[in-house]
Backbone as CSV, one residue per row, in Angstrom:
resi,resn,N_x,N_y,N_z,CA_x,CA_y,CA_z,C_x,C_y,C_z
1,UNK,64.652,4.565,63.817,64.278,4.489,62.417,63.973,3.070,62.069
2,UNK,62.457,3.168,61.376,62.182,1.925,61.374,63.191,1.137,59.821
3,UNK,63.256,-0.030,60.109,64.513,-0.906,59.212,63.655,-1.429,58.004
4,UNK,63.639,-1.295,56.808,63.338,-1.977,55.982,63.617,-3.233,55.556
5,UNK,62.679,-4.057,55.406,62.115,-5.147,54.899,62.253,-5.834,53.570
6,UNK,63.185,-6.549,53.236,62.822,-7.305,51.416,62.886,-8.670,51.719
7,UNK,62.502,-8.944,50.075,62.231,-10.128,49.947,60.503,-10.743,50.087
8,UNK,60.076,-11.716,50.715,58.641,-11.758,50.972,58.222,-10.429,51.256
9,UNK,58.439,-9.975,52.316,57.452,-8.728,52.880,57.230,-7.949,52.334
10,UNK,58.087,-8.083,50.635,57.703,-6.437,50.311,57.156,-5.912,49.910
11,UNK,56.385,-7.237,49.319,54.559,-6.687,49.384,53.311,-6.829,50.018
12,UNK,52.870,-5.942,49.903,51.277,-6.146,50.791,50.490,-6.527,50.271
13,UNK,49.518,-7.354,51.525,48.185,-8.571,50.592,47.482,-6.960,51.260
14,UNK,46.049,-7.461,50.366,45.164,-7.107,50.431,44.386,-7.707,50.830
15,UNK,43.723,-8.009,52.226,42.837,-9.370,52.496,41.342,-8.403,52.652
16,UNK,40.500,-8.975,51.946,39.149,-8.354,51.645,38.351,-8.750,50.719
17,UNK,37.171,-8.469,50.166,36.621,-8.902,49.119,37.091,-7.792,47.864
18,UNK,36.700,-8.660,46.619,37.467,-8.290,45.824,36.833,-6.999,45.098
19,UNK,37.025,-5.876,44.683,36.627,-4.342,44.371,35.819,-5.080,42.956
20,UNK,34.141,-4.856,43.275,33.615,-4.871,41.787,33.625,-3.453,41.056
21,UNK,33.170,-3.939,39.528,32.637,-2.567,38.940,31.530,-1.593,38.980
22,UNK,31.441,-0.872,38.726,29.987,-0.664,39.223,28.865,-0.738,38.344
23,UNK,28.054,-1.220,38.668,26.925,-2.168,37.402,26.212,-0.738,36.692
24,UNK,25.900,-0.732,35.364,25.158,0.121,34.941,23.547,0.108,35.394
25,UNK,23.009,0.996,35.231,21.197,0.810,36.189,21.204,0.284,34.860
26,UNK,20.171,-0.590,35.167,18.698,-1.227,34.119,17.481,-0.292,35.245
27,UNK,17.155,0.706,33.487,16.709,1.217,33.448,14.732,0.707,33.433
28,UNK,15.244,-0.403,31.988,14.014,-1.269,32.337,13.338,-2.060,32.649
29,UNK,14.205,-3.080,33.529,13.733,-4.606,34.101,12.713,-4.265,34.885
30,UNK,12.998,-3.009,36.028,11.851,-3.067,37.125,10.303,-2.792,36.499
31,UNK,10.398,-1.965,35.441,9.342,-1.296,34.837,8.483,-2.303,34.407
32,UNK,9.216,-2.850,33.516,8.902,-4.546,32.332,8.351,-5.082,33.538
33,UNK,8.518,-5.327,34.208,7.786,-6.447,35.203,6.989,-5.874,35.800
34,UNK,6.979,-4.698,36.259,5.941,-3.975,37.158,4.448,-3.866,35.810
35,UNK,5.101,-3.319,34.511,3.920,-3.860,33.718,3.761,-5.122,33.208
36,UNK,4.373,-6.243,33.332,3.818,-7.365,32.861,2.786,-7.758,33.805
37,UNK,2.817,-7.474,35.380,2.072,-8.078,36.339,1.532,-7.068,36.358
38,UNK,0.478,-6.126,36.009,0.061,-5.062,36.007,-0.807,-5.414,34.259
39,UNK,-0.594,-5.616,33.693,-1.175,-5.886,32.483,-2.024,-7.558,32.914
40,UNK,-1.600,-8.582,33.687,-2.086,-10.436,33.444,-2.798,-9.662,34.623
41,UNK,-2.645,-9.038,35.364,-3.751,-8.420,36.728,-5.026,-7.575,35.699
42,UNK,-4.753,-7.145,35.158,-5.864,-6.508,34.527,-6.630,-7.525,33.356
43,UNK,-5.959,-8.218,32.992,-6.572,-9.105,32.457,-7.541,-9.899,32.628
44,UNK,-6.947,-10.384,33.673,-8.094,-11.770,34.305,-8.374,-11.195,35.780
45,UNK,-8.522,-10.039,35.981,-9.245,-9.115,36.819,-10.375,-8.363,36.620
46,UNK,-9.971,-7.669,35.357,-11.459,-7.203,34.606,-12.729,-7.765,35.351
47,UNK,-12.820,-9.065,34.384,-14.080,-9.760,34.677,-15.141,-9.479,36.170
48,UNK,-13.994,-10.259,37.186,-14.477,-10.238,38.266,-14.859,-9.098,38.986
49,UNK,-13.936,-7.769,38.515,-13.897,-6.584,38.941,-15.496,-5.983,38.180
50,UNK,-15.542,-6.284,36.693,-16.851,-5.879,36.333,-18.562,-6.655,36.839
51,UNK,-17.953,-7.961,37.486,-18.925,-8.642,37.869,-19.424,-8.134,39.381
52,UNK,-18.310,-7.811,40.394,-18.624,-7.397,41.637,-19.066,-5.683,41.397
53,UNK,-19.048,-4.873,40.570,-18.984,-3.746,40.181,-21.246,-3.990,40.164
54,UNK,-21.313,-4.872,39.138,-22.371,-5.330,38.462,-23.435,-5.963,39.626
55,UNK,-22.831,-6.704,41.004,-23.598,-6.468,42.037,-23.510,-5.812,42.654
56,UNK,-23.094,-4.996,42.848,-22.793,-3.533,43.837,-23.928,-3.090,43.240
57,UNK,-23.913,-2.224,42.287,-24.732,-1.601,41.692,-26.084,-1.914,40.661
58,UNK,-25.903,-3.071,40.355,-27.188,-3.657,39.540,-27.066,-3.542,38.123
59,UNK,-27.273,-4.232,37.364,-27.495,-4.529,35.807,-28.118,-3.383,35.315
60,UNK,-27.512,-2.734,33.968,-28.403,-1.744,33.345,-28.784,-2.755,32.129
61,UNK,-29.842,-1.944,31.711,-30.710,-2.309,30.427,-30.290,-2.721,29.106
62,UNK,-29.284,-2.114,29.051,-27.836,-2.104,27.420,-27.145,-4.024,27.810
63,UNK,-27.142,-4.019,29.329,-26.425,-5.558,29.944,-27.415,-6.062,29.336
64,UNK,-28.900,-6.553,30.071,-29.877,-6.981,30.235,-30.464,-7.658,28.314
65,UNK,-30.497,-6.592,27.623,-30.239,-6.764,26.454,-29.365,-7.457,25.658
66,UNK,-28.183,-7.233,25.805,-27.090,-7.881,25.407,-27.316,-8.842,25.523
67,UNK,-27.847,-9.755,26.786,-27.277,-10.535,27.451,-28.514,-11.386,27.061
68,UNK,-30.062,-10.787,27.035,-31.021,-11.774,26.367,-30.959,-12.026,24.763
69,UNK,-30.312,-11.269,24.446,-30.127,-11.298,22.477,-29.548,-12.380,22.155
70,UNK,-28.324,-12.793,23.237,-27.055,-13.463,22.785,-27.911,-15.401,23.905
71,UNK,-28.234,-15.312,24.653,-29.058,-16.403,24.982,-30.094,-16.728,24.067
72,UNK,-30.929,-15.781,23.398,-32.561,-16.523,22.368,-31.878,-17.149,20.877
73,UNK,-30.467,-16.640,21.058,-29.572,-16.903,19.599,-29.563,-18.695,19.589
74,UNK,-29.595,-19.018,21.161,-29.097,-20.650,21.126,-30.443,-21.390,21.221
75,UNK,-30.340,-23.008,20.451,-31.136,-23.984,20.460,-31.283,-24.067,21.761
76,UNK,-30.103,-24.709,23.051,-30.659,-25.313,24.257,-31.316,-24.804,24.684
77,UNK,-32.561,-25.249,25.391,-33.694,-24.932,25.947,-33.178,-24.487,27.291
78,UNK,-32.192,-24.454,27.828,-31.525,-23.949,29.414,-31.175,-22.243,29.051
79,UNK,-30.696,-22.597,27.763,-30.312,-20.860,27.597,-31.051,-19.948,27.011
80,UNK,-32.799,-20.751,26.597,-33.875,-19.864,26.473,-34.432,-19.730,27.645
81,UNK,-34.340,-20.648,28.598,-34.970,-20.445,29.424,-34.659,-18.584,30.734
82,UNK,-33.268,-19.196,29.992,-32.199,-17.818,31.045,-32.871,-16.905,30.509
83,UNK,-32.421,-16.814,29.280,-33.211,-15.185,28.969,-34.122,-14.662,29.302
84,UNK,-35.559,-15.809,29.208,-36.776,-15.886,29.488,-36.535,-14.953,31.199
85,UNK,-35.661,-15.602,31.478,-35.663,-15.330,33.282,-35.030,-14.240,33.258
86,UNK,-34.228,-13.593,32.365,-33.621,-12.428,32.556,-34.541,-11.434,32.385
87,UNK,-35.527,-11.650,31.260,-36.178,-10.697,30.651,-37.427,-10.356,31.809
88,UNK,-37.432,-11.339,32.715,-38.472,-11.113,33.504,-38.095,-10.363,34.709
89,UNK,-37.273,-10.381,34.626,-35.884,-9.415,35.724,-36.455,-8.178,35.474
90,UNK,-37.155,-7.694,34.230,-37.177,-6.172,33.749,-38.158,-5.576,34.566
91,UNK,-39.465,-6.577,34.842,-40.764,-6.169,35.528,-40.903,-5.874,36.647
92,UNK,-41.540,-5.200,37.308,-41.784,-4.582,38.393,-42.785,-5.550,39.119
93,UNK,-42.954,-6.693,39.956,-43.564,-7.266,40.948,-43.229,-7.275,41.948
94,UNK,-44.697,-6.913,42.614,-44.947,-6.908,44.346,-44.949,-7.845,44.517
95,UNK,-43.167,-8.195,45.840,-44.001,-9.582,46.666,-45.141,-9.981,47.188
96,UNK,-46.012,-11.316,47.041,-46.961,-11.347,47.176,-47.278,-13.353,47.569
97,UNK,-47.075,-13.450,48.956,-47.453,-15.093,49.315,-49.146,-15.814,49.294
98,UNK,-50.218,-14.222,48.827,-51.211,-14.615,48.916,-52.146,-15.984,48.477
99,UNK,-53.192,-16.621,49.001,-54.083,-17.344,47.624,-54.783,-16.644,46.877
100,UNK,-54.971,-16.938,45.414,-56.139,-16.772,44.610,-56.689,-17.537,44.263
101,UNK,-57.617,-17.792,43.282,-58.569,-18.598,42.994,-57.950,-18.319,41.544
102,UNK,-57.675,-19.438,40.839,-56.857,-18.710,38.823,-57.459,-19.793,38.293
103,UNK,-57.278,-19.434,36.786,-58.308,-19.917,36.326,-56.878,-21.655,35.876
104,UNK,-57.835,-22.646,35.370,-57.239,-23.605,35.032,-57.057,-24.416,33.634
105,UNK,-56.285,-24.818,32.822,-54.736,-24.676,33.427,-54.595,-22.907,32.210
106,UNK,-53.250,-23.254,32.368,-52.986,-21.407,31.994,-53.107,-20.115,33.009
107,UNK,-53.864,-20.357,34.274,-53.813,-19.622,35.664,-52.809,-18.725,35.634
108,UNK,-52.811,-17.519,36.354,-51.922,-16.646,36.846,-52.088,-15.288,37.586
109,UNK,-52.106,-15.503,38.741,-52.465,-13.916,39.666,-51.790,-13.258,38.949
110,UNK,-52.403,-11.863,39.395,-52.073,-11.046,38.545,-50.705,-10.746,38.548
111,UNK,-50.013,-10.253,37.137,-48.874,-10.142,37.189,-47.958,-9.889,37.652
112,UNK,-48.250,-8.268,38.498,-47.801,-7.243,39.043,-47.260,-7.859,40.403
113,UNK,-47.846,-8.975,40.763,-47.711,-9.580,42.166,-46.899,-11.447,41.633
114,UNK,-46.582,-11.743,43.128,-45.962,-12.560,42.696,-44.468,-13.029,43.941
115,UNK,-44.453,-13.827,44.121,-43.330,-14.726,44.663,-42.515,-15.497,43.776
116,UNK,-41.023,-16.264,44.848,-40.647,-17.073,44.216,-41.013,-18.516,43.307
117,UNK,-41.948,-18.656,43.579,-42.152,-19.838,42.711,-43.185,-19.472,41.358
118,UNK,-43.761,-18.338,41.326,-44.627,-17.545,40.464,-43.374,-17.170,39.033
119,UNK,-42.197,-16.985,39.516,-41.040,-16.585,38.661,-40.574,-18.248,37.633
120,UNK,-40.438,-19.176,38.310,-40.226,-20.394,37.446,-41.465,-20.420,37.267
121,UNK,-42.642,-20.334,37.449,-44.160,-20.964,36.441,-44.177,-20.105,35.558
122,UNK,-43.846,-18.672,35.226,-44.304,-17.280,34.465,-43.273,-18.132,33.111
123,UNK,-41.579,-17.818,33.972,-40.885,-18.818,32.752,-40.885,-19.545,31.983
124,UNK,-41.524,-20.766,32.595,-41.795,-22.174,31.973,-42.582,-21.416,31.169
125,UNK,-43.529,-20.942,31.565,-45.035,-20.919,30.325,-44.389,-20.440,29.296
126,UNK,-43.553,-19.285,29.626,-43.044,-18.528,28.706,-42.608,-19.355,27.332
127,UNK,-41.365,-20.183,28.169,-41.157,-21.220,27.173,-42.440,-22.354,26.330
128,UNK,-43.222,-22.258,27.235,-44.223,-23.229,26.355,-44.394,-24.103,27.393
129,UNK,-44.369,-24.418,28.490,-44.352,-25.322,29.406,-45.407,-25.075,31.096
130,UNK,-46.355,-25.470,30.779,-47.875,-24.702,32.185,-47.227,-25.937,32.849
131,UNK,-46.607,-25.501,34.085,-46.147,-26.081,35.050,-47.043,-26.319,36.175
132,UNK,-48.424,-25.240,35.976,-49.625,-25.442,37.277,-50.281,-26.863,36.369
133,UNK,-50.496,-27.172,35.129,-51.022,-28.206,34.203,-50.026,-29.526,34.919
134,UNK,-48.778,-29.143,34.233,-47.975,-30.659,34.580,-47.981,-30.930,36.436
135,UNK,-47.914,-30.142,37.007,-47.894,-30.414,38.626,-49.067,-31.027,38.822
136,UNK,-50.432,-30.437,38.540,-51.698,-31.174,39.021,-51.668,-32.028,38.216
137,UNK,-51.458,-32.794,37.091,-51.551,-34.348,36.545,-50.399,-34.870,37.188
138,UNK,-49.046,-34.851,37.811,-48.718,-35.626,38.725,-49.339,-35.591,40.244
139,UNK,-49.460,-34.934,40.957,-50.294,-35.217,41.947,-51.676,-35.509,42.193
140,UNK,-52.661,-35.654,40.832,-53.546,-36.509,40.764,-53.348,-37.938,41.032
141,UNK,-52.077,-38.349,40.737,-51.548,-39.898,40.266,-50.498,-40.407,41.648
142,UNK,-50.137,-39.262,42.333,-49.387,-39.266,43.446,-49.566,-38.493,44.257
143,UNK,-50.437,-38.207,44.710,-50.356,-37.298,45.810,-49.815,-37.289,46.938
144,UNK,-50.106,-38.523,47.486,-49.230,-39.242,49.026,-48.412,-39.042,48.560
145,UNK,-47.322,-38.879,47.693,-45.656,-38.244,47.211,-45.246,-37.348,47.939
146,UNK,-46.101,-36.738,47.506,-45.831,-35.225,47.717,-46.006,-34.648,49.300
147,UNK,-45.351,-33.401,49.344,-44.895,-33.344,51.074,-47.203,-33.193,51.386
148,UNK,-46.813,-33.396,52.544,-48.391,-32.895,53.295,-47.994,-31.939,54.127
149,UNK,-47.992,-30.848,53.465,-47.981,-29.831,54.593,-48.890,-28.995,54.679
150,UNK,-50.124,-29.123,53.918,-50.772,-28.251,54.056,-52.264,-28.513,54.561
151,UNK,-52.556,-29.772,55.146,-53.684,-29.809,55.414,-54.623,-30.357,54.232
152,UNK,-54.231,-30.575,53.129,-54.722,-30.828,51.775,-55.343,-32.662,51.614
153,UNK,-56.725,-32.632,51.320,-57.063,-33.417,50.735,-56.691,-34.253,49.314
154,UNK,-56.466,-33.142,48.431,-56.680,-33.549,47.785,-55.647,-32.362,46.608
155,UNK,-55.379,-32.583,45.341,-54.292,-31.864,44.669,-55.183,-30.606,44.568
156,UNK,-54.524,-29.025,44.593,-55.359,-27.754,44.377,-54.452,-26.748,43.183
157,UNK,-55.028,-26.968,42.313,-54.709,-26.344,40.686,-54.388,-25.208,41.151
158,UNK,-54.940,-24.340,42.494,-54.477,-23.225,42.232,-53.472,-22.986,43.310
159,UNK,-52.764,-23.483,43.852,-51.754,-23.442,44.528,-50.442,-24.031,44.923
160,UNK,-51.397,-25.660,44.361,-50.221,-26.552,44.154,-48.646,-26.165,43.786
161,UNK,-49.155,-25.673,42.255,-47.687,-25.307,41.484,-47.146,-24.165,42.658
162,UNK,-47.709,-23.235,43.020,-47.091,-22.462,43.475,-46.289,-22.446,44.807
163,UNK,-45.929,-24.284,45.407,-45.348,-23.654,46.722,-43.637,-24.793,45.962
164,UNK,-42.917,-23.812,46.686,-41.877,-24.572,46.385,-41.405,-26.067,46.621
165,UNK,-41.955,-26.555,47.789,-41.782,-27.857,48.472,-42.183,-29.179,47.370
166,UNK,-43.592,-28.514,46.699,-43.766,-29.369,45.499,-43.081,-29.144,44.264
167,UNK,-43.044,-27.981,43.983,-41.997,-27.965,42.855,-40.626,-28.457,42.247
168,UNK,-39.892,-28.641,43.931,-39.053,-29.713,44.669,-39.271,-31.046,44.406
169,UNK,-40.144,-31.471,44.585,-40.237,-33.012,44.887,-40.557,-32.719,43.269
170,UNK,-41.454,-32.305,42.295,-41.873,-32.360,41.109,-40.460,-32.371,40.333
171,UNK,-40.011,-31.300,40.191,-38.418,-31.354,39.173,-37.558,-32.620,39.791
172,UNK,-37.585,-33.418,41.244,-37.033,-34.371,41.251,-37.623,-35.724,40.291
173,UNK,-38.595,-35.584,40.598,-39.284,-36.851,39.759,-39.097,-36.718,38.091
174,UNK,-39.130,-35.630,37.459,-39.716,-35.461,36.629,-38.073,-34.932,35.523
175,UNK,-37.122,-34.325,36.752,-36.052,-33.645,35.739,-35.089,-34.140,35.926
176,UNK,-34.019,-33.804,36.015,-32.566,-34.462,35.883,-32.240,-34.152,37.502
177,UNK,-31.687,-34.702,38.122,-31.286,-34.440,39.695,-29.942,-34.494,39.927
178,UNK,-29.074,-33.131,39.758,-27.605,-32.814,39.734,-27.491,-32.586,41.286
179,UNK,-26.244,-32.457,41.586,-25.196,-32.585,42.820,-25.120,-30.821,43.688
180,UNK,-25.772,-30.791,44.775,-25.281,-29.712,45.706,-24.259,-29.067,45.790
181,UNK,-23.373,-28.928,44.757,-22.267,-28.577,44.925,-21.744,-26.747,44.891
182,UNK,-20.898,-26.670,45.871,-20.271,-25.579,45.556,-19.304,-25.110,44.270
183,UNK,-19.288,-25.335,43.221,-18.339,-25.437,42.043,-19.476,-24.714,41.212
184,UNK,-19.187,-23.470,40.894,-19.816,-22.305,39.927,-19.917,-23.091,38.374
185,UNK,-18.927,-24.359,38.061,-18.831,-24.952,37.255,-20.202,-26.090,37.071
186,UNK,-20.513,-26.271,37.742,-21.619,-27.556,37.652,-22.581,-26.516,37.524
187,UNK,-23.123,-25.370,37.523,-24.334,-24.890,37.428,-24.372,-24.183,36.180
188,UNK,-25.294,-24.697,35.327,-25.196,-23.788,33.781,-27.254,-23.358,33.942
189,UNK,-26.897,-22.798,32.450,-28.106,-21.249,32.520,-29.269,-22.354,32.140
190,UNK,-30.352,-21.914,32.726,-31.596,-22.517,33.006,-32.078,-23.336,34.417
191,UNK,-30.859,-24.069,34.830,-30.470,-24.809,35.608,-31.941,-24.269,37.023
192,UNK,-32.486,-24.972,37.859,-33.440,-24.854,39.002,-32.466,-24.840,40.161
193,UNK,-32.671,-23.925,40.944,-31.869,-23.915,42.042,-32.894,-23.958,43.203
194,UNK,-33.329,-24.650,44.196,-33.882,-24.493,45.587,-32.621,-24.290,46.870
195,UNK,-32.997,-23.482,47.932,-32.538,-23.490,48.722,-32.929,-22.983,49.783
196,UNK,-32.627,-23.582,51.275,-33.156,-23.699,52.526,-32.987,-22.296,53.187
197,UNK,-33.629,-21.528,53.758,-33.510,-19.895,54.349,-33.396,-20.579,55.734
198,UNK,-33.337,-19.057,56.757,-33.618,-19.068,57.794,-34.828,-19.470,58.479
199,UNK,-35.558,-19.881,59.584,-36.914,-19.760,59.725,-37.729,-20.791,59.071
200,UNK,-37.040,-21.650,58.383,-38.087,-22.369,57.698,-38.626,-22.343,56.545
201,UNK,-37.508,-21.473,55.624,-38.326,-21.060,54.752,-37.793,-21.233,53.439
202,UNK,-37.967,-20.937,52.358,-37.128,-21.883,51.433,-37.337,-20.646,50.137
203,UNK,-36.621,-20.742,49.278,-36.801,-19.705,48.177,-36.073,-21.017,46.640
204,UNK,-36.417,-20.076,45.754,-36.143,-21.115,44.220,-36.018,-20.105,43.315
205,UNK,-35.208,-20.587,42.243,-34.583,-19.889,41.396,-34.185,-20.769,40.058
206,UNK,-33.676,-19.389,38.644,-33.216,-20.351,37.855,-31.777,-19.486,37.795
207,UNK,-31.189,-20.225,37.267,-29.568,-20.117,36.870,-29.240,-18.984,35.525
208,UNK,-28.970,-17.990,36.008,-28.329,-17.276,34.288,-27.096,-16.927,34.108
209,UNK,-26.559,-16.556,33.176,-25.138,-15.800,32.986,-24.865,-14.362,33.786
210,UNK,-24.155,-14.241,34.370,-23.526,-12.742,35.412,-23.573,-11.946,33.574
211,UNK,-23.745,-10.676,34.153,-23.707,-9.277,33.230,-22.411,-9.512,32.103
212,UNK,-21.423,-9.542,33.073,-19.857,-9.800,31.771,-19.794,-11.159,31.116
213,UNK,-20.645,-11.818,31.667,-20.663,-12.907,30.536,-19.143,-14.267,30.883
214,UNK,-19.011,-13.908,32.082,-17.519,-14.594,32.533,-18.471,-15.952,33.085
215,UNK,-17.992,-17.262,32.752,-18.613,-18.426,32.262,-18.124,-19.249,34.156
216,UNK,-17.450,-18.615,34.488,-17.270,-19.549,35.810,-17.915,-18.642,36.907
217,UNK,-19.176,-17.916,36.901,-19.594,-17.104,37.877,-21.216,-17.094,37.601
218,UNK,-21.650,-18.113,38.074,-23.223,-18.411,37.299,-23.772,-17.304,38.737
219,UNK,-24.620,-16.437,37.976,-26.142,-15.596,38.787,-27.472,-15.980,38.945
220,UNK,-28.369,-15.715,39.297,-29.549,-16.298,39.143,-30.327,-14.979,39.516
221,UNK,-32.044,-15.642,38.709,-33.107,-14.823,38.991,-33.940,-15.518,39.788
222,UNK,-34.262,-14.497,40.614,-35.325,-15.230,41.825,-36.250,-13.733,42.452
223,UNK,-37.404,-14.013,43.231,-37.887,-13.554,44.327,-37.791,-13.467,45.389
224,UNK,-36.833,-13.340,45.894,-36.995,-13.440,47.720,-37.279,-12.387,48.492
225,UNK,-38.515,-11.494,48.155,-38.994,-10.352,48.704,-38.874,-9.427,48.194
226,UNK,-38.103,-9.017,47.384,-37.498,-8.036,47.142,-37.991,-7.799,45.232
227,UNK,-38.618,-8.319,45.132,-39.066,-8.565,43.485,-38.259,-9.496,42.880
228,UNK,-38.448,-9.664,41.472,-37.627,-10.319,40.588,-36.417,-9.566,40.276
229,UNK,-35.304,-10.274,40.685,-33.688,-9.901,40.436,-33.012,-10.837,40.116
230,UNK,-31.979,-9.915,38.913,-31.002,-10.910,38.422,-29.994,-10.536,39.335
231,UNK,-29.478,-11.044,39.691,-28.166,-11.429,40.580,-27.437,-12.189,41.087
232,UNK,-25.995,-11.422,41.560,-24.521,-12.686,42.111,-26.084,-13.982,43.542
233,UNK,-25.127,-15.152,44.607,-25.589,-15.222,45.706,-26.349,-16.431,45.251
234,UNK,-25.458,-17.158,44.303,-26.067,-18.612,44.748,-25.363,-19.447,45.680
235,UNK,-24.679,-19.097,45.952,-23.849,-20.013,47.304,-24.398,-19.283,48.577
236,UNK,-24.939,-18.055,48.767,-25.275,-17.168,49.822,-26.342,-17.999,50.754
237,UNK,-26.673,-18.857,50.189,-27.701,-19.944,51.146,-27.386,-21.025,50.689
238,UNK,-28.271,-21.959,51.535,-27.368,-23.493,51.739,-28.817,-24.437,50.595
239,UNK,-27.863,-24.950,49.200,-28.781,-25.406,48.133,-29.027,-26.854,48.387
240,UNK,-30.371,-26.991,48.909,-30.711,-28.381,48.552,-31.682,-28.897,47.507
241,UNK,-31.666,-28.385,46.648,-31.972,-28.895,45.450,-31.332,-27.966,44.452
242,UNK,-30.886,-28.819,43.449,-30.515,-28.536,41.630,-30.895,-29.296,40.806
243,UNK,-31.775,-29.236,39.640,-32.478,-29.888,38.895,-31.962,-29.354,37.647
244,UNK,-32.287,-29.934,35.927,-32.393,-29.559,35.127,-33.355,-29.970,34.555
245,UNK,-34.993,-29.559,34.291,-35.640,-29.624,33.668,-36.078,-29.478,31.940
246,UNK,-35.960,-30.475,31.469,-36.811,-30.133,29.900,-37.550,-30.919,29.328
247,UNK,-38.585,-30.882,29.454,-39.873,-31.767,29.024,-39.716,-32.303,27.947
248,UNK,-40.060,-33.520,27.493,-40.051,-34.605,26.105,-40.321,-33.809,24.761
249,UNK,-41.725,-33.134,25.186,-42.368,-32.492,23.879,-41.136,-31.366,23.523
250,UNK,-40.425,-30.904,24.717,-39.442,-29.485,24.114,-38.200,-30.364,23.617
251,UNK,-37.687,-31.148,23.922,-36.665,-32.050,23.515,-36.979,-32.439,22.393
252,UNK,-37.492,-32.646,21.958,-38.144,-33.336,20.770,-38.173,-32.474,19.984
253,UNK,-38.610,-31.125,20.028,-38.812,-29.884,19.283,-37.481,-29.090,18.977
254,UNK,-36.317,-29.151,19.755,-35.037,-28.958,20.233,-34.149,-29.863,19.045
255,UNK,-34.807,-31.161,18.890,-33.722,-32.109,18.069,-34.094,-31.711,16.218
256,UNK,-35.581,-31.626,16.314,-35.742,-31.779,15.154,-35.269,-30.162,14.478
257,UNK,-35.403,-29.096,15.198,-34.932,-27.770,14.909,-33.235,-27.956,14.621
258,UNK,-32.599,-28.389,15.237,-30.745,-28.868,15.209,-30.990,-29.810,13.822
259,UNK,-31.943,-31.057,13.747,-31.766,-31.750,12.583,-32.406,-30.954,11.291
260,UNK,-33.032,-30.020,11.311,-33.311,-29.471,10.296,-32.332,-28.184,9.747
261,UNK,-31.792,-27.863,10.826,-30.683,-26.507,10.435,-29.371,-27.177,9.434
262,UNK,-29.307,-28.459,10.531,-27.709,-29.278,9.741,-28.186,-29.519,8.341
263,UNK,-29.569,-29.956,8.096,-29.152,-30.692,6.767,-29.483,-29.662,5.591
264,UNK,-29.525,-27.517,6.105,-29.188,-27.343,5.066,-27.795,-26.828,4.467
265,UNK,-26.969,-27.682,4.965,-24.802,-27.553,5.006,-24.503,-28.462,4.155
């Protein structure tokens, strides 16, 4: 028979961790957070989600609209110009690298047809600006400037404007000469974009606002075979030229329209 024990021994430790309570569920912490990050995801997801949605599938007409109404609303001549370029997005042209013979200045093969550099001259005019006019009075005065690639004597009204290489060297001389950069931020609407293809070959464009209107995702309209399109894919080739063009006479027309609106406040 075992002998009992007093004094110290006669109680027992308990060596272990110590017995908690048992916690009530929170019912809603996991939830609350699963929608707070579920709500700032949809937020500043939207956009991009409606913008990649918007090249997948292409701009409808209700966008296209919207989107030229709210550009012809502004003075800067970059964000008439966008529209100008959006609105030309609407038309149906056959690529077309041919020569014609057009008449001078004011020239233009026929509409229906047409390349990339046919898309910034249609624009400009649009705006008020014959870019086949201003190209042949600088290469009257410079011609050795300008690249020689074509075998050319002498400046040709009807083709000049139309190859990109001069249009290049022209918006350098003539416009503002911004930075190659990859930053969606340095490129605003109107803005000239050139850039180098495969093969040798080069395509040009102007700068507009993407469909949702989200300000850090600049699109552009161009030709590169395929007709005039507004679309994502200015980084999609390697840009060696960005210009901002706006002629004296439109600047001028630009200030006095701003100085005449202010002074009736």
């Amino acid at each position: 028979m075992a002998r009992k024990r007093t004094g110290f021994y006669n109680t027992i430790e308990y060596i272990g961790p110590r017995p908690q309570k048992p916690k009530r569920p929170n019912i809603f912490g996991g939830w609350v957070i699963l929608a707070l990050a579920g709500g700032t995801a949809f937020w500043f997801g939207k956009p991009l989600v409606q913008s990649l949605q918007a090249a997948r599938e292409g701009t409808s007409a209700e966008e296209r609209n919207l989107m030229i109404a709210s550009l012809e609303s502004s003075s800067n001549p970059g964000d008439q110009l966008a529209a100008i370029a959006i609105s030309h997005s609407r038309e149906e042209v056959t690529y077309d690298t041919g020569y014609y013979e057009i008449q001078f200045p004011g020239g233009d093969i026929p509409r229906a047809r047409g390349k990339a550099e046919d898309v910034i001259i249609r624009c400009f005019r649009d705006l008020g600006v014959d870019l086949q006019k201003e190209v042949n009075a600088d290469m009257k005065s410079n011609f050795q400037l300008y690249p020689q690639n074509w075998q050319a004597t002498e400046p040709d009204p009807n083709i000049d404007h139309r190859r990109t290489e001069n249009l290049h060297f022209f918006f350098g001389r003539k416009g503002q000469t911004l930075e190659n950069t990859r930053n969606p931020a340095d490129y605003k609407p109107g803005d000239i974009v050139v850039w180098s293809l495969s093969g040798g070959r080069t395509d040009i464009g102007i700068v507009v606002p993407n469909p949702t209107g989200k300000t850090n995702d600049p699109w552009i309209v161009h030709n590169n075979g395929a007709g005039v399109r507004w679309e994502s894919g200015i980084f999609d080739q390697v840009i060696v030229g960005h210009f901002r063009y706006t002629p004296p006479a439109k600047e001028t027309a630009v200030r006095e329209k701003t100085g005449a609106e202010s002074e009736k406040f």
